[in-house]
C-alpha positions in Angstrom: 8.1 -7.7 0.1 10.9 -6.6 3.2 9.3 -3.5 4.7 11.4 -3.5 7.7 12.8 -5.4 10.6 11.0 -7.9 12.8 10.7 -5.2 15.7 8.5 -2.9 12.7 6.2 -6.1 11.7 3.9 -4.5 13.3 3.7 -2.0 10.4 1.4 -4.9 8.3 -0.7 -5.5 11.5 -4.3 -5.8 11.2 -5.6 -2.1 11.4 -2.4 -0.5 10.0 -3.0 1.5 6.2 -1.2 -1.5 4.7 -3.1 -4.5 5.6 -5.5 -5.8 3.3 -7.7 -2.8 2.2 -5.1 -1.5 -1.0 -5.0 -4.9 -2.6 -9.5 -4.2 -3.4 -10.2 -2.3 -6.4 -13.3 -1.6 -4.7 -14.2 -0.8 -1.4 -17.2 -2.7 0.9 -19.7 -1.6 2.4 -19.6 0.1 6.1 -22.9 -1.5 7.2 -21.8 -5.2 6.4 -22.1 -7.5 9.6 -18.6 -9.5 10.1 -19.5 -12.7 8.0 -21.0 -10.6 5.1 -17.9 -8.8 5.1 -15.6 -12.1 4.9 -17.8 -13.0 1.9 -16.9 -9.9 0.4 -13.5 -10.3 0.8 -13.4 -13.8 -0.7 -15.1 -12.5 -4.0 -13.8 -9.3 -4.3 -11.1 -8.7 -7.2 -7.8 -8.2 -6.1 -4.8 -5.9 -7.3 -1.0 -5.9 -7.1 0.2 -2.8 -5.4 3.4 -1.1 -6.0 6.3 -1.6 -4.2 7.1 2.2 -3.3 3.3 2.6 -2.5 3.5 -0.7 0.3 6.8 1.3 1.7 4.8 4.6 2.0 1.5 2.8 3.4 3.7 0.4 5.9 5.9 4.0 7.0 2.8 5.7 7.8 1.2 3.6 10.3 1.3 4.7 13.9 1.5 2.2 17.0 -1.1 1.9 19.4 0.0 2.0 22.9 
């Protein structure tokens, strides 16, 4: 999905609201070391998010300087 310009990719950055965490139905847990958590991810189910709801997340995130 086009939520903006090159200059705004990093909007879908790692960190930013939109990256990764909305596609879980579920959320892990906080005290999972690094690898447990990349097993997590790989098993975890999935969802398709809506289009208005990736523009909202992707507007909302706020650059580091």
């Amino acid at each position: 999905m086009d939520i903006g310009t090159l200059a705004d990719s990093w909007r879908s950055e790692p960190g930013t609201p939109v990256y990764v965490q909305p596609y879980f139905t579920a959320k892990p847990a906080k005290e999972l070391s690094q690898e447990e958590m990349y097993g997590w991810y790989l098993k975890a189910s999935g969802t398709s998010v809506p289009a208005g709801q990736v523009r909202e997340l992707a507007g909302s995130a706020v650059r580091e300087s």
